[in-house]
Structure formats: C-alpha cells, structure tokens
C-alpha positions in Angstrom: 139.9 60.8 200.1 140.1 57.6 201.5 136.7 55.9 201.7 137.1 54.5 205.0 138.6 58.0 205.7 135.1 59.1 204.5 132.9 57.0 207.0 134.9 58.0 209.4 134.3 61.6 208.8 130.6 60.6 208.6 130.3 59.1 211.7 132.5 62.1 213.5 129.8 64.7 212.0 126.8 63.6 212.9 125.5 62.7 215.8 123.1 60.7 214.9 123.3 58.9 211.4 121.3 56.4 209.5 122.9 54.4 206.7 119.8 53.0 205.0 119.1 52.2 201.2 116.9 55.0 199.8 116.0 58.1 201.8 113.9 58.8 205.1 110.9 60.2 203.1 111.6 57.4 200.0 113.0 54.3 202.1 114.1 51.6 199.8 113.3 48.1 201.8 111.7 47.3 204.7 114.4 47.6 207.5 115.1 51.0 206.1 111.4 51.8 206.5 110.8 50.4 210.0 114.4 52.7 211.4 113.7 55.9 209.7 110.2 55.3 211.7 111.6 54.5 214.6 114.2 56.9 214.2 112.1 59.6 213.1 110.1 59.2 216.4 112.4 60.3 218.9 112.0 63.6 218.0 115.7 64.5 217.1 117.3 65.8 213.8 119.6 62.7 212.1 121.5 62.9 209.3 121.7 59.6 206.4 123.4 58.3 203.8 121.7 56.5 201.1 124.2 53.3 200.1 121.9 52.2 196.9 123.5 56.1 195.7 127.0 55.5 197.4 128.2 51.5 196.5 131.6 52.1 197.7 130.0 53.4 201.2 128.0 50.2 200.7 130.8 47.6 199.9 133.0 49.1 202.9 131.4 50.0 205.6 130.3 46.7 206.7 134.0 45.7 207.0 134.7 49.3 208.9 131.7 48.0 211.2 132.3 44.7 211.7 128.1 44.8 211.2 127.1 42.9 207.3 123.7 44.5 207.0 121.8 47.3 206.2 120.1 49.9 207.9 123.1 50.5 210.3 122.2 53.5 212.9 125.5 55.2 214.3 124.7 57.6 217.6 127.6 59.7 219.1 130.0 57.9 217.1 129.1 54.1 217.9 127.3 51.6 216.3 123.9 51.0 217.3 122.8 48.2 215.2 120.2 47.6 212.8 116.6 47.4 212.3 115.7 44.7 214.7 117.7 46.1 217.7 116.3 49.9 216.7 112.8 48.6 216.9 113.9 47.3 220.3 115.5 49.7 222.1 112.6 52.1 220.7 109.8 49.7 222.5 111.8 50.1 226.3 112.4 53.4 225.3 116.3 52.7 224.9 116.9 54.7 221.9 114.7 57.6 223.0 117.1 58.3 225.7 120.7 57.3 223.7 119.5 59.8 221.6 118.2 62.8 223.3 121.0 62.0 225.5 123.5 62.6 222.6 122.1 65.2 220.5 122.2 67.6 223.8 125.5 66.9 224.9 126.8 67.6 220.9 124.2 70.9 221.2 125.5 71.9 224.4 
C-alpha cells in the first residue's frame, strides 16, 4: 500500500490521532511530551503513531499535511496542529470540547 494511502487510512480510523516521536507513556522530545499531556487530559481514548519507528510516515506526512513538524494531532479527520496550538486550545478549553465533541459523534 501506498504510504500516503496509509495516512490516509490512519487519519479515517481514528478519531483522534497523535503523530508524535516516541509513545504516550515513553515520549521522545518535548512537544511530544507536552501533547500526549494535553491530550491525555481530556479524558478521551486516542490512538498514535510513533514516526522515530515509521520514517516513511515521518518523511511524508508533512507533505500530505501541508504542516513540517512534529507532534501533529489529527481529530475527526482534520488537522489540529501541533504542540503550541494543543497547549492552547487546551488552556480555553478548545480542545476539550473538539474532542469530546468528536469522539461522541464517532461512538454514537
């Protein structure tokens, strides 16, 4: 398959997905540490994908993104951002709400 055909796929099947470097419990750099915290506190199961273990993943999905960094956070199928905006959007209580918002409507 296709790796954008695999980010794709990705994206599609979970509704809320991290792309970070290392894993929630074992983050990798800071960003990735600060959004699996953020993340992690609104309460809502999310799915990642560790690009230091996937370097195609890593090489491409920046270009499928039009977004050059790491952590990227994907909710209902659209981009998010990255740490910076997370942390954000967490702090007005933003992300709280895209999330819950999304992870009922894919439950219901």
């Amino acid at each position: 398959m296709d790796i954008i055909e695999t980010i794709k796929e990705q994206i599609a099947n979970n509704t809320v997905l991290l792309y970070m470097k290392g894993s929630p419990n074992a983050p990798q750099c800071g960003f990735s540490a600060k959004a699996t915290q953020v993340v992690m506190a609104c309460g809502e199961k999310f799915a990642y994908v560790d690009i230091l273990q996937n370097p195609e993943i890593r090489a491409n999905l920046p270009k499928y993104a039009n977004w050059p960094t790491f952590p990227q956070l994907w909710v209902g199928g659209e981009l998010v951002g990255g740490s910076d905006i997370m942390v954000e959007m967490f702090d007005k209580g933003e992300l709280q709400t895209l999330i819950k918002d999304a992870t009922s409507k894919a439950s219901a």
